[in-house]
Backbone as XML, in Angstrom:
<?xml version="1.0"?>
<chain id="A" units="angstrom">
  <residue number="1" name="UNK">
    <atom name="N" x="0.841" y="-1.171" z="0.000"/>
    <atom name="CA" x="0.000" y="0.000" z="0.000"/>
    <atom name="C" x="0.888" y="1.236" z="0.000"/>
  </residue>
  <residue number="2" name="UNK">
    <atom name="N" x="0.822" y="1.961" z="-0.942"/>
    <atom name="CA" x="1.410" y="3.542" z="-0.769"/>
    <atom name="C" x="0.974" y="4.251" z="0.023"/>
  </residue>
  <residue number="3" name="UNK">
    <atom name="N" x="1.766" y="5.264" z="0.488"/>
    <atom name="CA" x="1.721" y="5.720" z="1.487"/>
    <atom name="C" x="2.545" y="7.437" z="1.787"/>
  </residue>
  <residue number="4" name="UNK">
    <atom name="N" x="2.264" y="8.308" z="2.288"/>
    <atom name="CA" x="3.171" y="9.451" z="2.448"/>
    <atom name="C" x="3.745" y="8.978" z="3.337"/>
  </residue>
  <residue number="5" name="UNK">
    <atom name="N" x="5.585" y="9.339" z="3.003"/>
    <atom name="CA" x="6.462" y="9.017" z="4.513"/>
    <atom name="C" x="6.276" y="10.045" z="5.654"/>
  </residue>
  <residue number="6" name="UNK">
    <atom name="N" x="6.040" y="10.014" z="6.992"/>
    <atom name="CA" x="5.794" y="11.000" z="8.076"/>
    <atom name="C" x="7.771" y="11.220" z="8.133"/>
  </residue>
  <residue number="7" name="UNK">
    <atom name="N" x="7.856" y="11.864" z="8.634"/>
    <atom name="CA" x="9.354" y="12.585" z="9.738"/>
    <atom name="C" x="9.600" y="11.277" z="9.800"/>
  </residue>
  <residue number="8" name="UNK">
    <atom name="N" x="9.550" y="10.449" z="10.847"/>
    <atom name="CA" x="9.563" y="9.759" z="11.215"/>
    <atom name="C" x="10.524" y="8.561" z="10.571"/>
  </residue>
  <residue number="9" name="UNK">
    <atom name="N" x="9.710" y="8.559" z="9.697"/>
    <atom name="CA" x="9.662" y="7.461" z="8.026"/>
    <atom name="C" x="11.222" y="8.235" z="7.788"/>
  </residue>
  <residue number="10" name="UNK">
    <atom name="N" x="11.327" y="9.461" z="7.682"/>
    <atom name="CA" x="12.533" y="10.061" z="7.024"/>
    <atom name="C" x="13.627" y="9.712" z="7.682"/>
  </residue>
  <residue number="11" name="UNK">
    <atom name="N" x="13.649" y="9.671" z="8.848"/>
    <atom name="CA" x="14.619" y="9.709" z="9.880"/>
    <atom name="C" x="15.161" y="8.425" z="9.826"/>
  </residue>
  <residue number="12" name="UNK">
    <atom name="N" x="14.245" y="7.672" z="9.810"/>
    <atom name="CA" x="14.628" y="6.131" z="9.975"/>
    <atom name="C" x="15.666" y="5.717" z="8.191"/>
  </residue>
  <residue number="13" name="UNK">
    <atom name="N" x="14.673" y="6.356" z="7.054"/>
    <atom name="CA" x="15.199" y="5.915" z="6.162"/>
    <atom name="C" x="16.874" y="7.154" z="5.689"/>
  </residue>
  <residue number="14" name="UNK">
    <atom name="N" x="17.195" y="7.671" z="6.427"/>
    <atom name="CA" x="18.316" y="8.519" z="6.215"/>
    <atom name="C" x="19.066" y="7.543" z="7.307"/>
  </residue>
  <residue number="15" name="UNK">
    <atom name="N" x="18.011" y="7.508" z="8.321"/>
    <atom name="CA" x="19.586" y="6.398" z="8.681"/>
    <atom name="C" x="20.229" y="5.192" z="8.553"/>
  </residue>
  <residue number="16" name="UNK">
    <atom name="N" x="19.255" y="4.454" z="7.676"/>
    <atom name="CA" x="19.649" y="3.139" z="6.859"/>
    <atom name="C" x="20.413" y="3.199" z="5.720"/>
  </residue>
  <residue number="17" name="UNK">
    <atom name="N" x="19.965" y="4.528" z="5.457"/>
    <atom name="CA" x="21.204" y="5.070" z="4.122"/>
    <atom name="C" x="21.528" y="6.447" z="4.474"/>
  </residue>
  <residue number="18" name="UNK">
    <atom name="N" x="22.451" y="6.737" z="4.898"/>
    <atom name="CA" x="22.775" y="8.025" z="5.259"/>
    <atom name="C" x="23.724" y="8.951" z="4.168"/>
  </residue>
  <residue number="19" name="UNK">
    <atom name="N" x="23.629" y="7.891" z="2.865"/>
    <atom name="CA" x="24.535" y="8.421" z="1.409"/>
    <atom name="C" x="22.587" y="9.105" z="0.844"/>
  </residue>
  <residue number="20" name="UNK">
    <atom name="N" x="21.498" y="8.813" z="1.395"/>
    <atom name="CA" x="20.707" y="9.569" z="0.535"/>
    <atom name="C" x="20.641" y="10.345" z="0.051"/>
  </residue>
  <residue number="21" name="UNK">
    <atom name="N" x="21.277" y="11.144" z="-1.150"/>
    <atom name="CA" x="21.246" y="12.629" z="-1.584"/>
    <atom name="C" x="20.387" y="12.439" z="-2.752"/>
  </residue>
  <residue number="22" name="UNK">
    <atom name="N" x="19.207" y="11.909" z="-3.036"/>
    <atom name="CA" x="18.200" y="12.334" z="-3.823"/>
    <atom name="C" x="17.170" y="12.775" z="-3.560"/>
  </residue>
  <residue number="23" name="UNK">
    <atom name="N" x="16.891" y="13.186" z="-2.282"/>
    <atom name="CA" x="16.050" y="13.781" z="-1.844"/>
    <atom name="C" x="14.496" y="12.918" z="-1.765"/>
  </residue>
  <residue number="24" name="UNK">
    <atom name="N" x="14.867" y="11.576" z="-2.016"/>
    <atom name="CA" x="13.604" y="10.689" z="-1.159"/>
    <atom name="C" x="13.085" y="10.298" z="-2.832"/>
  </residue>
  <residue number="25" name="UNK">
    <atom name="N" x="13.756" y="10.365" z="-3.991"/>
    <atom name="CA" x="12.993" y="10.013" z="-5.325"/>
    <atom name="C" x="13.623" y="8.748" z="-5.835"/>
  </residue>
  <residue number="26" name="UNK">
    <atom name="N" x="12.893" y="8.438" z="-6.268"/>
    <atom name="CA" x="13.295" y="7.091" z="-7.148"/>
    <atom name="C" x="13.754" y="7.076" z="-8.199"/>
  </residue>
  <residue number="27" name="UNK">
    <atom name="N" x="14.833" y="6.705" z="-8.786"/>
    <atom name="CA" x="15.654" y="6.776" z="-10.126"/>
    <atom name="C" x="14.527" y="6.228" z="-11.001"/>
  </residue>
  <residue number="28" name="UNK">
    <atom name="N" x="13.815" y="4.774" z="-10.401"/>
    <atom name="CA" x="13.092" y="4.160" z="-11.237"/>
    <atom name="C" x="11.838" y="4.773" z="-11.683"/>
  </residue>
  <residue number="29" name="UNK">
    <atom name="N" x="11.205" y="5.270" z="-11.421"/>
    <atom name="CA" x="9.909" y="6.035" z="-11.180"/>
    <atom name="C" x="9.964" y="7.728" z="-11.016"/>
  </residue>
  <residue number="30" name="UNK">
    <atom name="N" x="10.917" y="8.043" z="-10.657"/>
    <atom name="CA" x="10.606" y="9.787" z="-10.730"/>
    <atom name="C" x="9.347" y="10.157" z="-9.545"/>
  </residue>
  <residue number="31" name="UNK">
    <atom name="N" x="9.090" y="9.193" z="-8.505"/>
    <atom name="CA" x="8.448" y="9.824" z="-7.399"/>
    <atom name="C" x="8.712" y="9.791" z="-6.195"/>
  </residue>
  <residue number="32" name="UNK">
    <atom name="N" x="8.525" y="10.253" z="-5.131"/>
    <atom name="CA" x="9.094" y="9.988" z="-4.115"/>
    <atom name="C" x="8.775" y="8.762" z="-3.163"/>
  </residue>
  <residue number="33" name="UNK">
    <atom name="N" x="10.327" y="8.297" z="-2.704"/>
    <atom name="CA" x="9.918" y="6.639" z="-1.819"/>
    <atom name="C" x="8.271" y="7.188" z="-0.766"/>
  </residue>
  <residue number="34" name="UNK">
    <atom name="N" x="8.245" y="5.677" z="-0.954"/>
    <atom name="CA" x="6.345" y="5.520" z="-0.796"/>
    <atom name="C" x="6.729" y="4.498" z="0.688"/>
  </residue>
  <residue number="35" name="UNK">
    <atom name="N" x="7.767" y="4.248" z="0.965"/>
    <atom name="CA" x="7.948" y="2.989" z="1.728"/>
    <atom name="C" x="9.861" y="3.517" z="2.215"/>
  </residue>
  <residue number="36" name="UNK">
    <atom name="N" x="9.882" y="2.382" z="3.519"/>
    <atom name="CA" x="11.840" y="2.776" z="3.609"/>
    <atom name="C" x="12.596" y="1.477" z="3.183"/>
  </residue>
  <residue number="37" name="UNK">
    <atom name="N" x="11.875" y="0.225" z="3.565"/>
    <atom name="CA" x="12.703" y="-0.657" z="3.412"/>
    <atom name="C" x="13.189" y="-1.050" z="1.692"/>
  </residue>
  <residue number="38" name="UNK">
    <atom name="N" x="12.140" y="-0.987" z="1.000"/>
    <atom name="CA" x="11.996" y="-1.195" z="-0.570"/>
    <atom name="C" x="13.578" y="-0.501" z="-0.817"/>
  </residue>
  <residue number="39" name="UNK">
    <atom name="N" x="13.567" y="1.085" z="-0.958"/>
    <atom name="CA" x="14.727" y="1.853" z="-1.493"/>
    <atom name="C" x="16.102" y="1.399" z="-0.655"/>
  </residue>
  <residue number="40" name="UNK">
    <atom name="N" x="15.797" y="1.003" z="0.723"/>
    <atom name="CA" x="17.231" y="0.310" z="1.170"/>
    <atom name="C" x="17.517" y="-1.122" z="0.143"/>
  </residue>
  <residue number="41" name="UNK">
    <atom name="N" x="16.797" y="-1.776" z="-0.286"/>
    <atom name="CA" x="16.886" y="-2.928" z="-0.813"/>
    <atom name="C" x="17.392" y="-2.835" z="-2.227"/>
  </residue>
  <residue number="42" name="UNK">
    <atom name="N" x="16.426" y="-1.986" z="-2.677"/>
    <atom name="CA" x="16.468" y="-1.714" z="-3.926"/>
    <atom name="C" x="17.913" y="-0.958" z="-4.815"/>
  </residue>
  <residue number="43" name="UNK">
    <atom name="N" x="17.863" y="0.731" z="-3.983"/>
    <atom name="CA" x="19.024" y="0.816" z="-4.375"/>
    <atom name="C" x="19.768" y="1.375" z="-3.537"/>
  </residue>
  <residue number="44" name="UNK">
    <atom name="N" x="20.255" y="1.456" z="-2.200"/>
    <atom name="CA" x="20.863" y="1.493" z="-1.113"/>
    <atom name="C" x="22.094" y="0.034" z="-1.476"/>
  </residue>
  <residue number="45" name="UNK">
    <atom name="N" x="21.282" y="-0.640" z="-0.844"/>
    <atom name="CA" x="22.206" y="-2.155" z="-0.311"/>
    <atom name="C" x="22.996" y="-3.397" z="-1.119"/>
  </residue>
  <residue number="46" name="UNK">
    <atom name="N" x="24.282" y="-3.053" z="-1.042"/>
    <atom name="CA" x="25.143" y="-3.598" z="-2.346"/>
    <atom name="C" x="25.005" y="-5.240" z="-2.305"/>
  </residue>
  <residue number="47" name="UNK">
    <atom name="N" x="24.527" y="-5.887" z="-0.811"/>
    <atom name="CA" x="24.895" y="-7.570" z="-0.833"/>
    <atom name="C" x="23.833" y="-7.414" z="0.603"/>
  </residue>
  <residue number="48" name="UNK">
    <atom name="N" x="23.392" y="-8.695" z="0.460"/>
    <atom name="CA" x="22.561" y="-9.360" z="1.210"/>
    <atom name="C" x="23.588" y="-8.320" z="2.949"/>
  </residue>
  <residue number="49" name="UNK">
    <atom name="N" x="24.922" y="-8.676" z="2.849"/>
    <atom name="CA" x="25.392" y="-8.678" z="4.320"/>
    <atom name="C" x="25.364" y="-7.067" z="4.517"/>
  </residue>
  <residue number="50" name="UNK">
    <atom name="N" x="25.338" y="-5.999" z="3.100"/>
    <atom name="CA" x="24.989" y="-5.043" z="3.476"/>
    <atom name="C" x="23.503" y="-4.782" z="4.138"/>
  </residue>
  <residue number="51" name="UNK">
    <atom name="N" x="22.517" y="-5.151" z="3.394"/>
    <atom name="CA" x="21.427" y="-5.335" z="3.936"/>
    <atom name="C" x="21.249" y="-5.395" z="5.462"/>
  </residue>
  <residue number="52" name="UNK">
    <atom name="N" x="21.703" y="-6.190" z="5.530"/>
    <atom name="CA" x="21.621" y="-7.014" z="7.217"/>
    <atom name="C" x="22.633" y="-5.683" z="8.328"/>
  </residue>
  <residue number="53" name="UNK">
    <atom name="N" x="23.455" y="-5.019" z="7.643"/>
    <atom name="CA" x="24.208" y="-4.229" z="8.503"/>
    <atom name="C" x="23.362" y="-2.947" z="8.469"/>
  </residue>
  <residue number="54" name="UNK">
    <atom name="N" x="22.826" y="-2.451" z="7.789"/>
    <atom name="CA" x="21.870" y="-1.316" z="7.483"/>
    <atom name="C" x="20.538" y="-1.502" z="8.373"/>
  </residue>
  <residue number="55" name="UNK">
    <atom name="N" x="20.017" y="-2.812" z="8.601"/>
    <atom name="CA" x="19.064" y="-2.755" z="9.000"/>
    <atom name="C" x="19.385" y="-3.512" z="10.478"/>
  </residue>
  <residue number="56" name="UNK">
    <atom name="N" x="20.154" y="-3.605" z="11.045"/>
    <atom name="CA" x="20.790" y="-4.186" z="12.311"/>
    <atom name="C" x="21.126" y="-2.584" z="12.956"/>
  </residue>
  <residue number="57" name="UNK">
    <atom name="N" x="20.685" y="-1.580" z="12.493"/>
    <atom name="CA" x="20.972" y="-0.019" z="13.314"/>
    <atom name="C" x="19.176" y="-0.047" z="13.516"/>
  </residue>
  <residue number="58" name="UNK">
    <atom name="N" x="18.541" y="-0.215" z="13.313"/>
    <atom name="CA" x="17.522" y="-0.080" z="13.651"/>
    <atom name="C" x="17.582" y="-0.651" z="15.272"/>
  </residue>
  <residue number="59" name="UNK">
    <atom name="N" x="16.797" y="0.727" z="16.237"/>
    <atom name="CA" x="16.509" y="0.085" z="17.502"/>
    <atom name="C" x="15.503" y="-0.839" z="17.291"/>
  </residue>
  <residue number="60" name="UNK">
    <atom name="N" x="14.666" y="-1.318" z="18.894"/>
    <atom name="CA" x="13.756" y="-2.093" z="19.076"/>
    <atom name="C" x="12.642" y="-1.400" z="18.651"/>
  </residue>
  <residue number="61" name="UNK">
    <atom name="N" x="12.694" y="0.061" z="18.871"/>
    <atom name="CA" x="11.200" y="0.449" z="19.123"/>
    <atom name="C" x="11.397" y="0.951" z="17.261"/>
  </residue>
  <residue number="62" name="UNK">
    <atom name="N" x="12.379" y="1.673" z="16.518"/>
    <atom name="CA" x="12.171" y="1.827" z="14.789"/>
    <atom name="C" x="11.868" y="0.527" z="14.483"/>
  </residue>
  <residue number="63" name="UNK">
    <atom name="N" x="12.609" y="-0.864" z="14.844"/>
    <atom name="CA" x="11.978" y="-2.207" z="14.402"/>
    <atom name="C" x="10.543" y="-2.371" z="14.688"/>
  </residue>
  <residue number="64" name="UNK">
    <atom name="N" x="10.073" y="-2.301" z="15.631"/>
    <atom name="CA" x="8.635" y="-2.272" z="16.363"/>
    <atom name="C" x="7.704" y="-1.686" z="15.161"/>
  </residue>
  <residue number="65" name="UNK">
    <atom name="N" x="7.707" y="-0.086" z="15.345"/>
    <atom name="CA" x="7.526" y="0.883" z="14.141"/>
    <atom name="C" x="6.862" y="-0.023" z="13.024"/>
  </residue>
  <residue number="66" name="UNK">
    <atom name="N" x="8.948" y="-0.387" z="12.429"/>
    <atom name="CA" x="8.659" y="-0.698" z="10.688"/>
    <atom name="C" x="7.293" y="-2.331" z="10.875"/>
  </residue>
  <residue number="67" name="UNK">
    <atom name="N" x="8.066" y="-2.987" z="11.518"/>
    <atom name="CA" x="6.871" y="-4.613" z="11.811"/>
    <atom name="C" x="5.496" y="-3.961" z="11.652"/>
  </residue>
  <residue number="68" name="UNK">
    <atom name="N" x="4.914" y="-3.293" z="12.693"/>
    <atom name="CA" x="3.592" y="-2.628" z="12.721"/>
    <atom name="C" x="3.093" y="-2.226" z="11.408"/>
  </residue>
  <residue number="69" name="UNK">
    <atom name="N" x="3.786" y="-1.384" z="10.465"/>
    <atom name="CA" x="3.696" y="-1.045" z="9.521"/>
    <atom name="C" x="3.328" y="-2.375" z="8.684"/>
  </residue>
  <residue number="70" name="UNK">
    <atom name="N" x="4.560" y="-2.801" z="8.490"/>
    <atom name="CA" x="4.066" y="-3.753" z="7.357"/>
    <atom name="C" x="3.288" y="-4.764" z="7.840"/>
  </residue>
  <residue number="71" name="UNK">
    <atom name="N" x="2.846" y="-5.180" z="9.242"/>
    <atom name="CA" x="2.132" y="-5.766" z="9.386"/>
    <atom name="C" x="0.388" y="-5.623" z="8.892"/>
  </residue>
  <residue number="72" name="UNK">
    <atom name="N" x="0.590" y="-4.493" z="9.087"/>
    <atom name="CA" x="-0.791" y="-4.047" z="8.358"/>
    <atom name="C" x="-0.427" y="-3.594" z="6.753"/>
  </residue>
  <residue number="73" name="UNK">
    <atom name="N" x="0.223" y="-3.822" z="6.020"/>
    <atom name="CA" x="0.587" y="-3.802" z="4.898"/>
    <atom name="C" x="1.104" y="-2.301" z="4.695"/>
  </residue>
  <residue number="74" name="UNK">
    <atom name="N" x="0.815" y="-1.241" z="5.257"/>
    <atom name="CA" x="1.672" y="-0.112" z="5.055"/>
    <atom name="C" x="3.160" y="-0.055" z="4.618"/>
  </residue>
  <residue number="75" name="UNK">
    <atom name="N" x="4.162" y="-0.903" z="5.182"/>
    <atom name="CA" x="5.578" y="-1.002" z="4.546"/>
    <atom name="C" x="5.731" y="-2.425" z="3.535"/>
  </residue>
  <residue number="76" name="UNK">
    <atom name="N" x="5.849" y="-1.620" z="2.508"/>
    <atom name="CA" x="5.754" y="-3.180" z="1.329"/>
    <atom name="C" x="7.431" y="-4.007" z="1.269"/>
  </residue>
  <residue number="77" name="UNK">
    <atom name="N" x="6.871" y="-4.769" z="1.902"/>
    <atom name="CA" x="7.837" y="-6.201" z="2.156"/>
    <atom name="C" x="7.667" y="-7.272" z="0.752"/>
  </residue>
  <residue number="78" name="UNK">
    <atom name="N" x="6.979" y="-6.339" z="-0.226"/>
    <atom name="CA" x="6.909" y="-7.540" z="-1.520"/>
    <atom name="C" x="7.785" y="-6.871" z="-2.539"/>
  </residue>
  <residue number="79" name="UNK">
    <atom name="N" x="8.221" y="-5.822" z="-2.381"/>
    <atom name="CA" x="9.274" y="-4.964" z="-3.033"/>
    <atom name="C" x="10.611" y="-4.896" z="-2.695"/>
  </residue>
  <residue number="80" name="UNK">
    <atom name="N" x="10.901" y="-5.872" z="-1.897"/>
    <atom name="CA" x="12.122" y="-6.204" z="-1.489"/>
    <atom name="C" x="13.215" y="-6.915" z="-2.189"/>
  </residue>
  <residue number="81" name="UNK">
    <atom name="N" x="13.936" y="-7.185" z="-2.020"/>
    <atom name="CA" x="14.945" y="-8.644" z="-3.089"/>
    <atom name="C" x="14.651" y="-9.401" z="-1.848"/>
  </residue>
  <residue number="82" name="UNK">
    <atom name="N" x="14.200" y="-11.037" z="-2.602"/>
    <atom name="CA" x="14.167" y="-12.159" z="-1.918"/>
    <atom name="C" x="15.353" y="-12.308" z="-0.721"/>
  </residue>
  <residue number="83" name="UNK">
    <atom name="N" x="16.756" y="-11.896" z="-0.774"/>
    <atom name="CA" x="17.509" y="-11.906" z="-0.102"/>
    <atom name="C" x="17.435" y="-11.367" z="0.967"/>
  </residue>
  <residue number="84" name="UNK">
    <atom name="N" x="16.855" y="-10.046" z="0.722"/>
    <atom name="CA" x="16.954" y="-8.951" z="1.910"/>
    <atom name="C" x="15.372" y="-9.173" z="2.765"/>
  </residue>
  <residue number="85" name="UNK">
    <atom name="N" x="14.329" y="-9.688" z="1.927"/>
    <atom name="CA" x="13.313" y="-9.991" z="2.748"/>
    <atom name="C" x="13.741" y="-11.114" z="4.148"/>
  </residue>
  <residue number="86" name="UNK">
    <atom name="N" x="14.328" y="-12.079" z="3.271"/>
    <atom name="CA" x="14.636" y="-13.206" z="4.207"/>
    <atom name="C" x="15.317" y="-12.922" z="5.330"/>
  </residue>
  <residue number="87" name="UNK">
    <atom name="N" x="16.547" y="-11.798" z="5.008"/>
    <atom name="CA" x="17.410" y="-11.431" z="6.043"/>
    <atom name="C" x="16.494" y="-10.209" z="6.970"/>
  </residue>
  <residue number="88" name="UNK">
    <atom name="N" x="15.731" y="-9.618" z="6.485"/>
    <atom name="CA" x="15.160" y="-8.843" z="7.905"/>
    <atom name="C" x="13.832" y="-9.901" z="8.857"/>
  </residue>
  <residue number="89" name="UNK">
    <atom name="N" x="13.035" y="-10.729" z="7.920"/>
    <atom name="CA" x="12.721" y="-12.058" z="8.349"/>
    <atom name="C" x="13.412" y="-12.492" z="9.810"/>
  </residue>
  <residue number="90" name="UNK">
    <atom name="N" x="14.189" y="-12.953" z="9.202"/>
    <atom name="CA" x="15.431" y="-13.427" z="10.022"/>
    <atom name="C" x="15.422" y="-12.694" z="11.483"/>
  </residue>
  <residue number="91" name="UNK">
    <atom name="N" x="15.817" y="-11.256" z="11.046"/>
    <atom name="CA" x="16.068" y="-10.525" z="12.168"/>
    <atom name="C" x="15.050" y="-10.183" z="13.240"/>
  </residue>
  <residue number="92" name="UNK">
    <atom name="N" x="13.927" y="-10.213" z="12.535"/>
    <atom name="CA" x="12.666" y="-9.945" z="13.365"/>
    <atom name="C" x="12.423" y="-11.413" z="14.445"/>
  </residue>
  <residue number="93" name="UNK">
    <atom name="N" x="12.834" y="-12.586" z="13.426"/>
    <atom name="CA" x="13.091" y="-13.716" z="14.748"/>
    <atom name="C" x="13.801" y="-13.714" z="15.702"/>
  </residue>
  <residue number="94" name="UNK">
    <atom name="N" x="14.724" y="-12.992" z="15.623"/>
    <atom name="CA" x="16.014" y="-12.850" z="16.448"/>
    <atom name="C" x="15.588" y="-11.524" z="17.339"/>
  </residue>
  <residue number="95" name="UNK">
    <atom name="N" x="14.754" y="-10.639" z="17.163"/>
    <atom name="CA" x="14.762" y="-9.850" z="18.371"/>
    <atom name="C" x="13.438" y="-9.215" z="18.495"/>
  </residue>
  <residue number="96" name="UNK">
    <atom name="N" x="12.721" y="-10.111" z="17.778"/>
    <atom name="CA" x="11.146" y="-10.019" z="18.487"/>
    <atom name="C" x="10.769" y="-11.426" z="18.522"/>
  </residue>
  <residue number="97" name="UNK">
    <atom name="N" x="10.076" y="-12.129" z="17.757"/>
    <atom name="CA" x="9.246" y="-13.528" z="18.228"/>
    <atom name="C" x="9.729" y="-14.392" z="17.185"/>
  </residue>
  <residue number="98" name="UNK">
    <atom name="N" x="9.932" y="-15.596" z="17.284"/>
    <atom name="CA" x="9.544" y="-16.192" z="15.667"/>
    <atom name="C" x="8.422" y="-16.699" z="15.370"/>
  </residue>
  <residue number="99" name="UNK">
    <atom name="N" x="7.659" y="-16.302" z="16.236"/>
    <atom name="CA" x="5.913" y="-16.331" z="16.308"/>
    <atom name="C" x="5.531" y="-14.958" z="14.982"/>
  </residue>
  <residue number="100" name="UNK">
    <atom name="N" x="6.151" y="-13.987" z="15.344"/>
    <atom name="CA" x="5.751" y="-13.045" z="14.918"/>
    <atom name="C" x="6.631" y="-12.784" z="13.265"/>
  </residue>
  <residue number="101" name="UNK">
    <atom name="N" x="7.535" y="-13.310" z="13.290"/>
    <atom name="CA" x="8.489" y="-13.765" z="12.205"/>
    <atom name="C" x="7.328" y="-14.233" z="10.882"/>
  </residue>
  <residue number="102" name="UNK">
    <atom name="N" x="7.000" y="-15.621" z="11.855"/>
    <atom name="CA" x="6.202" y="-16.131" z="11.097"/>
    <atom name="C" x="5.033" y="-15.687" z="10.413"/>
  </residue>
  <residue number="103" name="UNK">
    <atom name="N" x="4.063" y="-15.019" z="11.082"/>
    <atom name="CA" x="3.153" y="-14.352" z="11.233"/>
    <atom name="C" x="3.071" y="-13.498" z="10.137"/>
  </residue>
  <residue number="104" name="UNK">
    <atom name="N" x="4.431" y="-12.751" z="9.715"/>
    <atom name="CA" x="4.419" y="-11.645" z="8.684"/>
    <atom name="C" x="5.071" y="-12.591" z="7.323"/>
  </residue>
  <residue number="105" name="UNK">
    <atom name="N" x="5.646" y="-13.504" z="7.618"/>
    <atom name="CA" x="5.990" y="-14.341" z="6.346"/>
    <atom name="C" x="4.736" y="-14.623" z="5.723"/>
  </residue>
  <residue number="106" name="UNK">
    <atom name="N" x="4.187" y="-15.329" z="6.562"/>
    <atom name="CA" x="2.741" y="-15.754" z="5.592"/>
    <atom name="C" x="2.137" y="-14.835" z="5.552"/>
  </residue>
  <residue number="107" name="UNK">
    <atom name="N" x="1.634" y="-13.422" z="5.983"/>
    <atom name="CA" x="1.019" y="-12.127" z="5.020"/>
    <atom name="C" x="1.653" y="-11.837" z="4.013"/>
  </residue>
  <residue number="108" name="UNK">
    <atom name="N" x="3.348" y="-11.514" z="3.876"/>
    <atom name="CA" x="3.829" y="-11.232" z="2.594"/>
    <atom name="C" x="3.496" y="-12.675" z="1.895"/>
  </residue>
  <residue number="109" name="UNK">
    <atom name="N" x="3.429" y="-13.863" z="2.194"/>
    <atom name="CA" x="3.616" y="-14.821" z="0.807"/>
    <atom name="C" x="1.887" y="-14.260" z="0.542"/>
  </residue>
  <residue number="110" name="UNK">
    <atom name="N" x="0.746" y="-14.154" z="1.356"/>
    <atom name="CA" x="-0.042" y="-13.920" z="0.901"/>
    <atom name="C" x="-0.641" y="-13.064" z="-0.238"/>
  </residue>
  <residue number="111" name="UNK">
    <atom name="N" x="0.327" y="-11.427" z="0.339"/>
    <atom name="CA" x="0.025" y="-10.931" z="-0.796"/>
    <atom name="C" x="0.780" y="-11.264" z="-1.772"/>
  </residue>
  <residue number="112" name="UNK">
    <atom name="N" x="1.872" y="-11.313" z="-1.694"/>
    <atom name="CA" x="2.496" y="-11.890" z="-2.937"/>
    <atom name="C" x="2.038" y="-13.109" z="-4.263"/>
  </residue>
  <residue number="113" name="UNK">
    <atom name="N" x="0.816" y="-13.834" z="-3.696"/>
    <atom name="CA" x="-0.096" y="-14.847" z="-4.025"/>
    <atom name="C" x="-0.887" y="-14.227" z="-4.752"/>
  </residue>
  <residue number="114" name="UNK">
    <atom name="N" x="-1.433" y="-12.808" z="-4.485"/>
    <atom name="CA" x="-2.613" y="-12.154" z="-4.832"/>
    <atom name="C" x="-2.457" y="-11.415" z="-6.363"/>
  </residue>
</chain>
């Protein structure tokens, strides 16, 4: 689901990429990121282990945040590279539930189904 980024949204996504100097637009599209994790994935993060180091600065409560989000589909987790989905996957087992891990795997395969 698209979405306007709040402050918030900005803060978090300047600090997953703190080389952002396009001012929040998409090379691909010509509009501005709709989402944070997508543009870290997309064109931020050179290798899966970058990925994982970019998104390992996230506290508990920006992790909390982004989960919430895409839990209700607000942060699109289907615009990700398979790699980098798996690896924040991953991470959400590791420092929230793998209840809750799970939980958002099968909404993204869902929509991803759709």
């Amino acid at each position: 689901m698209s979405r306007e980024l709040t402050d918030l949204d900005w803060q978090i996504l300047q600090k997953l990429a703190p080389e952002l100097c396009d001012n929040g637009i998409c090379a691909g599209s010509g509009r501005r990121y709709r989402s944070i994790l997508p543009p870290i994935s997309m064109h931020y993060a050179k290798s899966r282990e970058d990925f994982r180091q970019r998104i390992e600065r996230l506290t508990d409560e920006e992790l909390d945040y982004l989960l919430c989000l895409a839990e209700n589909g607000e942060e699109s987790m289907t615009c990700l590279r398979p790699e980098h989905k798996e690896e924040f996957l991953e991470m959400v087992g590791r420092r929230t539930s793998e209840e809750r891990a799970k939980k958002l795997r099968m909404f993204v395969e869902f929509l991803e189904s759709m």
